[in-house]
CHARMM internal coordinates of N, CA and C (Angstrom, degrees):
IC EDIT
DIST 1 N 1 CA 1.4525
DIST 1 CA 1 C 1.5223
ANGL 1 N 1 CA 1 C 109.06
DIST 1 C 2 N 1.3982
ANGL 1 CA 1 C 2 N 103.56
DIHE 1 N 1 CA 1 C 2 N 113.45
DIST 2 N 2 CA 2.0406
ANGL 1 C 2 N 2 CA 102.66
DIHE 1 CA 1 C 2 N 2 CA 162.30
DIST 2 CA 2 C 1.3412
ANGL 2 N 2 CA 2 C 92.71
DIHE 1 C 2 N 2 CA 2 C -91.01
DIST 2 C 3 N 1.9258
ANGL 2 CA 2 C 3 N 93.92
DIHE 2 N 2 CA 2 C 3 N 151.10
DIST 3 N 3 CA 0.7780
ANGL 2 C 3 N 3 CA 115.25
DIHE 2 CA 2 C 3 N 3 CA 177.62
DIST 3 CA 3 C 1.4952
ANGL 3 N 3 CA 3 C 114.31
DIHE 2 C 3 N 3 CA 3 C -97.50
DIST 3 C 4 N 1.2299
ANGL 3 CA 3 C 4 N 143.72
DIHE 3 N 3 CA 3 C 4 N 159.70
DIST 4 N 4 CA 1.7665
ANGL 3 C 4 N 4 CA 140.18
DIHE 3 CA 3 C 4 N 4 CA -148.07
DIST 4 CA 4 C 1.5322
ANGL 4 N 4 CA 4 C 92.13
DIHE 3 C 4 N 4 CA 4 C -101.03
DIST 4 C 5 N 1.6116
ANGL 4 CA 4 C 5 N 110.72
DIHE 4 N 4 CA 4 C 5 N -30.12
DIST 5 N 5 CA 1.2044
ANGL 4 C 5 N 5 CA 98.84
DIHE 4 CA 4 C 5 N 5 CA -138.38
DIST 5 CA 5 C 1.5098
ANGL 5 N 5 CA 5 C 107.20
DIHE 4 C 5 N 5 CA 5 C -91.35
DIST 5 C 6 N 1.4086
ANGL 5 CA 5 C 6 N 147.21
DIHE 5 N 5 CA 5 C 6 N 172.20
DIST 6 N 6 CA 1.4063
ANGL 5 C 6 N 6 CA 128.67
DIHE 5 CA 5 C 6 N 6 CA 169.82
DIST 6 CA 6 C 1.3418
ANGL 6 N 6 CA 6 C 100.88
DIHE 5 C 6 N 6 CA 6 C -111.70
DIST 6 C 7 N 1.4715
ANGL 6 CA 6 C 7 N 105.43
DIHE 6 N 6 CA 6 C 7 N -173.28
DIST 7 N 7 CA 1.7045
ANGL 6 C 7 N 7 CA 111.80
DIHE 6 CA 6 C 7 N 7 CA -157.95
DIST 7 CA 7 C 1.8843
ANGL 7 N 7 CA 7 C 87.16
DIHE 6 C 7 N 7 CA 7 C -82.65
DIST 7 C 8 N 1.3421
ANGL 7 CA 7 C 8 N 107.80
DIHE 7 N 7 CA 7 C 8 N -39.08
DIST 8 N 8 CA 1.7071
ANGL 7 C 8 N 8 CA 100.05
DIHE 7 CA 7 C 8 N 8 CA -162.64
DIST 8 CA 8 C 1.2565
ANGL 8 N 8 CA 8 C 92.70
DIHE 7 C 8 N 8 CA 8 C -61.37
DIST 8 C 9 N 1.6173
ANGL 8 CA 8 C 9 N 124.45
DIHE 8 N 8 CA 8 C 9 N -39.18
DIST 9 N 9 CA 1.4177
ANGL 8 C 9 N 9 CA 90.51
DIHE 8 CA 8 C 9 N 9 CA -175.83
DIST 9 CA 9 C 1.5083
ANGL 9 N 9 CA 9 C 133.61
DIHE 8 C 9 N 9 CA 9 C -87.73
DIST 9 C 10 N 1.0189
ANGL 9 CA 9 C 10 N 113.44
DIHE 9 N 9 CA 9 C 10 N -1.36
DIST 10 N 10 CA 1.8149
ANGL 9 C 10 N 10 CA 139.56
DIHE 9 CA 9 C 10 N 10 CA 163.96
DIST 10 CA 10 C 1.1147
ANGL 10 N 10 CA 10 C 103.47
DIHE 9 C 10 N 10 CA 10 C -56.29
DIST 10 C 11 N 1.5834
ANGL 10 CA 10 C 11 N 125.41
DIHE 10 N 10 CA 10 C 11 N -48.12
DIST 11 N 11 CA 1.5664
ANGL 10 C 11 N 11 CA 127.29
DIHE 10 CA 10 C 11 N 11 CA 165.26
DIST 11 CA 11 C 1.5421
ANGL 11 N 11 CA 11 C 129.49
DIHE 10 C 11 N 11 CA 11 C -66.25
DIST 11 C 12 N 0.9073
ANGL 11 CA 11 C 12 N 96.66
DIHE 11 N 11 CA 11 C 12 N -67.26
DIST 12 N 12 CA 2.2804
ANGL 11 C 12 N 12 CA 119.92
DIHE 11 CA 11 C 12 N 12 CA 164.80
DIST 12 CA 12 C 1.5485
ANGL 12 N 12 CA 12 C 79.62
DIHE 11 C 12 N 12 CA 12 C -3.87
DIST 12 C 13 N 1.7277
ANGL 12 CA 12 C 13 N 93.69
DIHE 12 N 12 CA 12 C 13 N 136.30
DIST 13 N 13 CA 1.0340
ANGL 12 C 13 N 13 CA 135.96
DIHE 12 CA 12 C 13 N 13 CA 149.64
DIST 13 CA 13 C 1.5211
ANGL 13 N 13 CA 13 C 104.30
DIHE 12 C 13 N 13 CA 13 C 34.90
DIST 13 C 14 N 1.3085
ANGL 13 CA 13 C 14 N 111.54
DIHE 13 N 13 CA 13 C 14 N 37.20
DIST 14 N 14 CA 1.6804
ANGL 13 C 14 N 14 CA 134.05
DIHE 13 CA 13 C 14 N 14 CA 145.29
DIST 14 CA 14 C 1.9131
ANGL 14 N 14 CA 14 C 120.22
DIHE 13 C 14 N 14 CA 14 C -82.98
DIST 14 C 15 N 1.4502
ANGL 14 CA 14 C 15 N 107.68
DIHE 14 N 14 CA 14 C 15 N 127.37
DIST 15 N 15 CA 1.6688
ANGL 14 C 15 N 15 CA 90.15
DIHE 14 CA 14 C 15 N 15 CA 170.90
DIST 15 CA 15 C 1.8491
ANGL 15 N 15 CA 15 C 109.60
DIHE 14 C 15 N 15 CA 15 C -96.37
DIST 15 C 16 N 1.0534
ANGL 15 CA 15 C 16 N 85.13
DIHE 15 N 15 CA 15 C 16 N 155.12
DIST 16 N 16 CA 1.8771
ANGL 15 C 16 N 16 CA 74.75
DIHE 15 CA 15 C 16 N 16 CA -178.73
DIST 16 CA 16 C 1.9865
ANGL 16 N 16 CA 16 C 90.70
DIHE 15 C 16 N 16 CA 16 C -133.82
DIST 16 C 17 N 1.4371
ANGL 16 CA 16 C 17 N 116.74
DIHE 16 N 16 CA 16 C 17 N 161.32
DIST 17 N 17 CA 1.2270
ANGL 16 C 17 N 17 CA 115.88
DIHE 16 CA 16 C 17 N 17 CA -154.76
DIST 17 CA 17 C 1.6141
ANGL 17 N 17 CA 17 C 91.73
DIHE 16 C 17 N 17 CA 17 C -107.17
DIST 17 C 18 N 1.7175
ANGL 17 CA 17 C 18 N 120.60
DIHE 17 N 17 CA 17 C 18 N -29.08
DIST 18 N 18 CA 1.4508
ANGL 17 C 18 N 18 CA 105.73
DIHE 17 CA 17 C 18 N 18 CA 165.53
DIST 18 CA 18 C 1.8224
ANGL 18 N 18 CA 18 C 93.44
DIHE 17 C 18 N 18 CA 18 C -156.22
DIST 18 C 19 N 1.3633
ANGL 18 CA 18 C 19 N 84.39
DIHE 18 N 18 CA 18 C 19 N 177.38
DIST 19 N 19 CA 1.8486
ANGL 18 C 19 N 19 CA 91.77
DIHE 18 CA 18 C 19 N 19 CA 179.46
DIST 19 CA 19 C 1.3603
ANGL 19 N 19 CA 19 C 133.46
DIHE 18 C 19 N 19 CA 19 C -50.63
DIST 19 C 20 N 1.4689
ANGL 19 CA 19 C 20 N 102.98
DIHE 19 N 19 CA 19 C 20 N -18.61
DIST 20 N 20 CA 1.5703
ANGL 19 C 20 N 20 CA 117.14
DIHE 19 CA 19 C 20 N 20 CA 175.44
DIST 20 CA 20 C 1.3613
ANGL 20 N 20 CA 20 C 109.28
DIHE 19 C 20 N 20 CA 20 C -72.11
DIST 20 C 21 N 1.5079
ANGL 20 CA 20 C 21 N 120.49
DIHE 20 N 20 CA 20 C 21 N -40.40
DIST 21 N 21 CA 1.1386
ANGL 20 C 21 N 21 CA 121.18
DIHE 20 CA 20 C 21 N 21 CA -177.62
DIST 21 CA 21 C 1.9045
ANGL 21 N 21 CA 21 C 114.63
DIHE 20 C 21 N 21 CA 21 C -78.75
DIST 21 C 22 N 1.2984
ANGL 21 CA 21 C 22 N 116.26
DIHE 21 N 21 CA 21 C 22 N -7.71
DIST 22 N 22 CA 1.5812
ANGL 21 C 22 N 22 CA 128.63
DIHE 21 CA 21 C 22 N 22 CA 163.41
DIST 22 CA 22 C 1.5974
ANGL 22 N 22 CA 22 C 104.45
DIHE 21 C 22 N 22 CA 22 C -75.40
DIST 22 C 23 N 1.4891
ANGL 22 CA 22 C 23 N 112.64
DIHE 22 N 22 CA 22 C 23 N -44.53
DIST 23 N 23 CA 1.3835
ANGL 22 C 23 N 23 CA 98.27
DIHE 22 CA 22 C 23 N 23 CA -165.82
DIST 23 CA 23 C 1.5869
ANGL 23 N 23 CA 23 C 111.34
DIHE 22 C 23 N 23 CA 23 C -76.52
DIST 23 C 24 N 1.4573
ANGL 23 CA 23 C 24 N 104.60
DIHE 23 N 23 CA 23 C 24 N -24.07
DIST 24 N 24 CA 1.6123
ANGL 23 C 24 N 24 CA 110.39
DIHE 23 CA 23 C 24 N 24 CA -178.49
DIST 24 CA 24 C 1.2863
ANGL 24 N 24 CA 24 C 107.09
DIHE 23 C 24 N 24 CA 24 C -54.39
DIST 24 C 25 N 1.6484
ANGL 24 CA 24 C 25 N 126.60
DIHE 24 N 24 CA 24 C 25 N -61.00
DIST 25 N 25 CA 1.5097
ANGL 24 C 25 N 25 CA 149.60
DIHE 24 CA 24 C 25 N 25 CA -175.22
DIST 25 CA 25 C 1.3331
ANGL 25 N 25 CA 25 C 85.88
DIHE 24 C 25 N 25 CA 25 C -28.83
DIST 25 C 26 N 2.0871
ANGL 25 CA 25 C 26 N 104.54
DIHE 25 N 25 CA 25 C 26 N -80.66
DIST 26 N 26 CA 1.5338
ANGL 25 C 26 N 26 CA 102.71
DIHE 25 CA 25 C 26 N 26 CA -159.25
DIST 26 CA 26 C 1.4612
ANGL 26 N 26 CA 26 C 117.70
DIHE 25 C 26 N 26 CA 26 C -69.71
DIST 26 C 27 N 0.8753
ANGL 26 CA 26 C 27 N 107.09
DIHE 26 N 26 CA 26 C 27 N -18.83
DIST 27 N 27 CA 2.2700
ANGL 26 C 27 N 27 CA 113.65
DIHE 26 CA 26 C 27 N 27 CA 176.55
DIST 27 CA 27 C 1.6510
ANGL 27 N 27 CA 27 C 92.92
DIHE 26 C 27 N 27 CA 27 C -45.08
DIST 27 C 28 N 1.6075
ANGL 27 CA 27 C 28 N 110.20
DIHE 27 N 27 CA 27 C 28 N -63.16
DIST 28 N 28 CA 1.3255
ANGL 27 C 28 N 28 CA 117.58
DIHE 27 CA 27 C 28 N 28 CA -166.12
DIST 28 CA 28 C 1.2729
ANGL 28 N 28 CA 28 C 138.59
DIHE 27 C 28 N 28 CA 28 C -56.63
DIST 28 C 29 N 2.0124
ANGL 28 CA 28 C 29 N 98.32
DIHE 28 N 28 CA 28 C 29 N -36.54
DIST 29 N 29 CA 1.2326
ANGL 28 C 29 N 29 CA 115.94
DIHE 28 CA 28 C 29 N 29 CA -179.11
DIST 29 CA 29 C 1.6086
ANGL 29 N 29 CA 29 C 114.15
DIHE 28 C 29 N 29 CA 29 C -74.18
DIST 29 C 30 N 1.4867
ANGL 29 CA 29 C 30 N 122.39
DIHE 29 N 29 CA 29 C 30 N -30.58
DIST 30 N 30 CA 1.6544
ANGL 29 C 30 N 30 CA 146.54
DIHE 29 CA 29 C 30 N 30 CA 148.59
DIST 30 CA 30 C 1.6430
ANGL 30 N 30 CA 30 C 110.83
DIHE 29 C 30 N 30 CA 30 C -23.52
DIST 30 C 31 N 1.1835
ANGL 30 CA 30 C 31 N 85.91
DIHE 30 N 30 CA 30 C 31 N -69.29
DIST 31 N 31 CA 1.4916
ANGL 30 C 31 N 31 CA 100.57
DIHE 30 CA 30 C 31 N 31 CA -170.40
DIST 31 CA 31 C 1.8601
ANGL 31 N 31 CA 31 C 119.38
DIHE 30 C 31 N 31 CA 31 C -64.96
DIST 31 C 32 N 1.4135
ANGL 31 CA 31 C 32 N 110.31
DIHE 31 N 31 CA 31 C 32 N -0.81
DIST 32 N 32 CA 1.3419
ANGL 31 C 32 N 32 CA 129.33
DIHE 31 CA 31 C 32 N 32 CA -151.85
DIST 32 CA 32 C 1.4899
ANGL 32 N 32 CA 32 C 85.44
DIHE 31 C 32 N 32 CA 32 C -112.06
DIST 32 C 33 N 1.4834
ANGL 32 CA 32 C 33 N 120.15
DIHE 32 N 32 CA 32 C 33 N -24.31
DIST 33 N 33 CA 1.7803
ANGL 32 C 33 N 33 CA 106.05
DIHE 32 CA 32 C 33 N 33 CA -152.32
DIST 33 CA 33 C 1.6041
ANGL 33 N 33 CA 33 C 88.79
DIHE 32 C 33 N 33 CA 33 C -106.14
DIST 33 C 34 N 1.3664
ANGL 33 CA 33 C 34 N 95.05
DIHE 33 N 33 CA 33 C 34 N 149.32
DIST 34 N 34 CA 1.7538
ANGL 33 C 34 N 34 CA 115.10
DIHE 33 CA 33 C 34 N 34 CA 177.07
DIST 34 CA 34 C 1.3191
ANGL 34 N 34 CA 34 C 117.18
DIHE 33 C 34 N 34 CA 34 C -36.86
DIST 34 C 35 N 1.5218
ANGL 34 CA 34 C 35 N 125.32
DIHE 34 N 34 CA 34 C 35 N -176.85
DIST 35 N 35 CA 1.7153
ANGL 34 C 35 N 35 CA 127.59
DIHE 34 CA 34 C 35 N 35 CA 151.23
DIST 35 CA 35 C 1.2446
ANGL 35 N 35 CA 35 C 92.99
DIHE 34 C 35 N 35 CA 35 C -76.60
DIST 35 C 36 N 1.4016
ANGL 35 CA 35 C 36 N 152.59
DIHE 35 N 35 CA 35 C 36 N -24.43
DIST 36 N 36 CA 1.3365
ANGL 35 C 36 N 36 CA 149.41
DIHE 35 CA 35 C 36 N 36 CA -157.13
DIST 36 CA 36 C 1.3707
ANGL 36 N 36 CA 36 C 103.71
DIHE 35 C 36 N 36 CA 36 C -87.20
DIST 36 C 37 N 0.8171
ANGL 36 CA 36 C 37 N 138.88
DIHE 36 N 36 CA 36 C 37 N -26.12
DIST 37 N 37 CA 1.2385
ANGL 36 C 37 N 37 CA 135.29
DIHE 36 CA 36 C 37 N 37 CA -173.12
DIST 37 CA 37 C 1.4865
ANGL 37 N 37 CA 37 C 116.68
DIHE 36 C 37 N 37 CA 37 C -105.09
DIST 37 C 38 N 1.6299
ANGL 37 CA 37 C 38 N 115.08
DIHE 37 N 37 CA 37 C 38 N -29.98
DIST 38 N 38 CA 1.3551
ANGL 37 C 38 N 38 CA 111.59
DIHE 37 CA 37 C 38 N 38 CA 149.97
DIST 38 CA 38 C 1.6723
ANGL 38 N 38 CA 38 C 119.88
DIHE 37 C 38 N 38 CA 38 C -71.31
DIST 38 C 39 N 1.3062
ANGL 38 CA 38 C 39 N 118.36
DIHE 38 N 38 CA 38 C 39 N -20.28
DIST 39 N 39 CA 1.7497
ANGL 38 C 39 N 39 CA 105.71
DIHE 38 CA 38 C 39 N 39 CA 174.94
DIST 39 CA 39 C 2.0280
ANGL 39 N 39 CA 39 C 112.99
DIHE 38 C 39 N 39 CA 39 C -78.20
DIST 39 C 40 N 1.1712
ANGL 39 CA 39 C 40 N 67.90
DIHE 39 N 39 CA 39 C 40 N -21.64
DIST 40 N 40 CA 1.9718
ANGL 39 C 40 N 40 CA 75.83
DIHE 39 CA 39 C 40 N 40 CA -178.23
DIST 40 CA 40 C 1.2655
ANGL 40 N 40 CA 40 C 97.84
DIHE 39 C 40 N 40 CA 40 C -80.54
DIST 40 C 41 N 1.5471
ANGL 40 CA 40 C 41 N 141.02
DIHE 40 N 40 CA 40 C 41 N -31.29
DIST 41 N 41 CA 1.8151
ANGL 40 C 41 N 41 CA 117.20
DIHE 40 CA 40 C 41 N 41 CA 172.44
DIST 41 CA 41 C 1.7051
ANGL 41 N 41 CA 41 C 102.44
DIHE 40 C 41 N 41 CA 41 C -92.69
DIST 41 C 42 N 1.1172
ANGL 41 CA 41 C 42 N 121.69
DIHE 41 N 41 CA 41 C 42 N -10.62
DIST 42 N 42 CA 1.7175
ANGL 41 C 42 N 42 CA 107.78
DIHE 41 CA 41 C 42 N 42 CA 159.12
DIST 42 CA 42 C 1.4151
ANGL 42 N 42 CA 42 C 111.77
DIHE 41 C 42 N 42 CA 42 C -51.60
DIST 42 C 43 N 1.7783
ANGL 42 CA 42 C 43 N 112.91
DIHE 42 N 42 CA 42 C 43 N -62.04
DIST 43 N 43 CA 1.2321
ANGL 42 C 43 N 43 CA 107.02
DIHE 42 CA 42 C 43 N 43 CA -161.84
DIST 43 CA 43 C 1.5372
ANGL 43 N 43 CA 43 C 98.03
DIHE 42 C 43 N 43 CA 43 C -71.60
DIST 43 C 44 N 1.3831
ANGL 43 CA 43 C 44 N 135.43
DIHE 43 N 43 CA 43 C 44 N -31.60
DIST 44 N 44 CA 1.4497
ANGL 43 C 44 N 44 CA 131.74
DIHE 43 CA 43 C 44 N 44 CA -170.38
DIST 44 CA 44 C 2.1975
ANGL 44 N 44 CA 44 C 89.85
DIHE 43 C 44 N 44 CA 44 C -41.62
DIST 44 C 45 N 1.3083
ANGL 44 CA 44 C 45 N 96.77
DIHE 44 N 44 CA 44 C 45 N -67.67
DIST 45 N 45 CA 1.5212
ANGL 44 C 45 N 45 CA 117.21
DIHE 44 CA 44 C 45 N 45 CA -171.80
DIST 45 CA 45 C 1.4754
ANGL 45 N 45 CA 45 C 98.45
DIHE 44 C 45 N 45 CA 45 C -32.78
DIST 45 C 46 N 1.2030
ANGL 45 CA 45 C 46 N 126.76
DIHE 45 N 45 CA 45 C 46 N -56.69
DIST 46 N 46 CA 1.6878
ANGL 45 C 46 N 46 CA 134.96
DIHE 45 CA 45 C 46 N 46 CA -165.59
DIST 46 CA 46 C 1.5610
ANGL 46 N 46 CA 46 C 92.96
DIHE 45 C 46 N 46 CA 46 C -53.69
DIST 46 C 47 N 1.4246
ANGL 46 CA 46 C 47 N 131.53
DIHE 46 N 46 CA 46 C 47 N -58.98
DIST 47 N 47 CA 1.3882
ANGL 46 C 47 N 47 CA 130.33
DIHE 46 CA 46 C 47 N 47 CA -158.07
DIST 47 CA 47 C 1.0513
ANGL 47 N 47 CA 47 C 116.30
DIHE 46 C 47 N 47 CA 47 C -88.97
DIST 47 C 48 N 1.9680
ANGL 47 CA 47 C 48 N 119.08
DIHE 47 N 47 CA 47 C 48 N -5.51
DIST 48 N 48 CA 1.8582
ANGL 47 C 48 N 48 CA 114.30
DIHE 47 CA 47 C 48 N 48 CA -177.60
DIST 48 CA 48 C 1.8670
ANGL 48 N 48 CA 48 C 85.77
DIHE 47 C 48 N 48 CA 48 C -97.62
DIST 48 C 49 N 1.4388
ANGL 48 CA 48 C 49 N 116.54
DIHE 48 N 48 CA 48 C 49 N -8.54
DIST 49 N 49 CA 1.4441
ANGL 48 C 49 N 49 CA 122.67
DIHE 48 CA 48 C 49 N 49 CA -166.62
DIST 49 CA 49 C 1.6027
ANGL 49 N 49 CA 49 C 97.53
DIHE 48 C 49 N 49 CA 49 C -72.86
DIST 49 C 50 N 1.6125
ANGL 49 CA 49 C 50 N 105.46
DIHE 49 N 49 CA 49 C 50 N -49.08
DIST 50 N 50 CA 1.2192
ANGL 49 C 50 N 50 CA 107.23
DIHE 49 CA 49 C 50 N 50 CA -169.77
DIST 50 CA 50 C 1.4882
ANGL 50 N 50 CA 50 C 118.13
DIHE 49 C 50 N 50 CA 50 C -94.69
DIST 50 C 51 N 1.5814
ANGL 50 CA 50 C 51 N 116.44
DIHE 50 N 50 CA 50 C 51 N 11.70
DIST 51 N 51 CA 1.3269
ANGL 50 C 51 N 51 CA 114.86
DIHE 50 CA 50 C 51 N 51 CA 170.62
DIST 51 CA 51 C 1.6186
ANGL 51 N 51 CA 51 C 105.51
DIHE 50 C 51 N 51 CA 51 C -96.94
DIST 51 C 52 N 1.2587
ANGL 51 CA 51 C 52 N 119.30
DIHE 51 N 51 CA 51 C 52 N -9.09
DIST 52 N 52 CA 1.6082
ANGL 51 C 52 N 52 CA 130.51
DIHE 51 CA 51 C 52 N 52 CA -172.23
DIST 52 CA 52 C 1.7316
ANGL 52 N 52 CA 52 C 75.24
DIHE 51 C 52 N 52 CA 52 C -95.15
DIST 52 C 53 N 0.7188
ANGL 52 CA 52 C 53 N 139.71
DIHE 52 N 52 CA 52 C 53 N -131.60
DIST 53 N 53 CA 1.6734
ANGL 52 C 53 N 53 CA 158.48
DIHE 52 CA 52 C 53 N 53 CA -173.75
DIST 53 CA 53 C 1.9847
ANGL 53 N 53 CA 53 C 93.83
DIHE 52 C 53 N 53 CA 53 C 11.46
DIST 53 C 54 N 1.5611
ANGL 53 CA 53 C 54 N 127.63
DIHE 53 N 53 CA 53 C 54 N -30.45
DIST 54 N 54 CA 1.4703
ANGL 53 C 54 N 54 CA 114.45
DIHE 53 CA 53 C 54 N 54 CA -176.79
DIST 54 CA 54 C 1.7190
ANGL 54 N 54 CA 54 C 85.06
DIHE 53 C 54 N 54 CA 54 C -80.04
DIST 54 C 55 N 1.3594
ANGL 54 CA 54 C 55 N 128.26
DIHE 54 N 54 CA 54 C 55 N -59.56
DIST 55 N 55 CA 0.9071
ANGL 54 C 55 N 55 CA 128.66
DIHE 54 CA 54 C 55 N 55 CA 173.64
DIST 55 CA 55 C 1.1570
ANGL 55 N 55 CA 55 C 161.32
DIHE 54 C 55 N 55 CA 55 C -64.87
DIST 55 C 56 N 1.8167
ANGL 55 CA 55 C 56 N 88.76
DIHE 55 N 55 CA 55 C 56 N 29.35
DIST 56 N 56 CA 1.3943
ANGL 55 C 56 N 56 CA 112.33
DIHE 55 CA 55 C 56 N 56 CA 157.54
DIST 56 CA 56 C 2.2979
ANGL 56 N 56 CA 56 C 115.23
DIHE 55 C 56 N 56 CA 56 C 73.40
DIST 56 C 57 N 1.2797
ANGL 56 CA 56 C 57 N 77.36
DIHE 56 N 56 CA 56 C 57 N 11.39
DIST 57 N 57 CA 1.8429
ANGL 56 C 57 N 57 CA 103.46
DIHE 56 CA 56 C 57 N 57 CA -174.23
DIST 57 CA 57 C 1.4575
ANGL 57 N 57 CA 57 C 127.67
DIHE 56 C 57 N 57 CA 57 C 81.72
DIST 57 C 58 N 1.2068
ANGL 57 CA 57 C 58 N 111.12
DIHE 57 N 57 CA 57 C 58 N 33.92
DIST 58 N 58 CA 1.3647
ANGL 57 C 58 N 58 CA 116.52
DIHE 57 CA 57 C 58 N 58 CA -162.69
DIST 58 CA 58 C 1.3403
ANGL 58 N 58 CA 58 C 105.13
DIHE 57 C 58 N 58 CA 58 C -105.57
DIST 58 C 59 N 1.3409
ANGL 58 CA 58 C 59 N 118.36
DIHE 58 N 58 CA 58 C 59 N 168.08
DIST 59 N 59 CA 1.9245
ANGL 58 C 59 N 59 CA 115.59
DIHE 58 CA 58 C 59 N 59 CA -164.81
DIST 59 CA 59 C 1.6794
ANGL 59 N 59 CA 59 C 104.90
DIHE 58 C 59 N 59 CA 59 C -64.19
DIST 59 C 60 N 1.0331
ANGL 59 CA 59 C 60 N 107.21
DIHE 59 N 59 CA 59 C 60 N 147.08
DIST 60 N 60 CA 1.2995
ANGL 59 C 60 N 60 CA 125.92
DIHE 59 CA 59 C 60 N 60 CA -169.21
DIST 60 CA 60 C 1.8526
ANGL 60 N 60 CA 60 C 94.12
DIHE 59 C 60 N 60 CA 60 C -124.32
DIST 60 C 61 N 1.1437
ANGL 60 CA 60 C 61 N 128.02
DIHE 60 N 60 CA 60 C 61 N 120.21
DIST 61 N 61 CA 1.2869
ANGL 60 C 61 N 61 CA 147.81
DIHE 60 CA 60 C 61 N 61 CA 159.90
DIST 61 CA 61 C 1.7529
ANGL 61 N 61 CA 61 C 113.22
DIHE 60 C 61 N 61 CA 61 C -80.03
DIST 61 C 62 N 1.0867
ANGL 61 CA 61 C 62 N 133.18
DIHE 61 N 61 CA 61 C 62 N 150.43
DIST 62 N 62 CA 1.6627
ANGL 61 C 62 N 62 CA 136.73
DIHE 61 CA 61 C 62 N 62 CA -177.89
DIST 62 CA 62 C 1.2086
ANGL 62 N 62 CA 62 C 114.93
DIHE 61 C 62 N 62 CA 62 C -47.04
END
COOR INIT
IC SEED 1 N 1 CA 1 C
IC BUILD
């Protein structure tokens, strides 16, 4: 199962009282998402890797 949702929005318009309590949120929300959803932003990574590398290293947009 992927999950739809992303971390910014798992966070959005949450208050947190210090940074420990941000990293807990996102530690947790990480730990919640499939292998499927981490192999799908590897390969995302492989193809913005190889659109920077045709393009000579220049910003690459999504």
């Amino acid at each position: 199962m992927i999950y739809n949702t992303t971390l910014k929005l798992h966070l959005g318009s949450k208050h947190f009282a210090n940074d420990d309590e941000v990293l807990a949120k996102a530690t947790h929300w990480l730990r919640r998402q499939d292998t499927a959803w981490y192999n799908s932003g590897i390969k995302k990574l492989l193809q913005r890797y190889q659109k920077c590398l045709d393009r000579n290293g220049d910003y690459v947009e999504k």
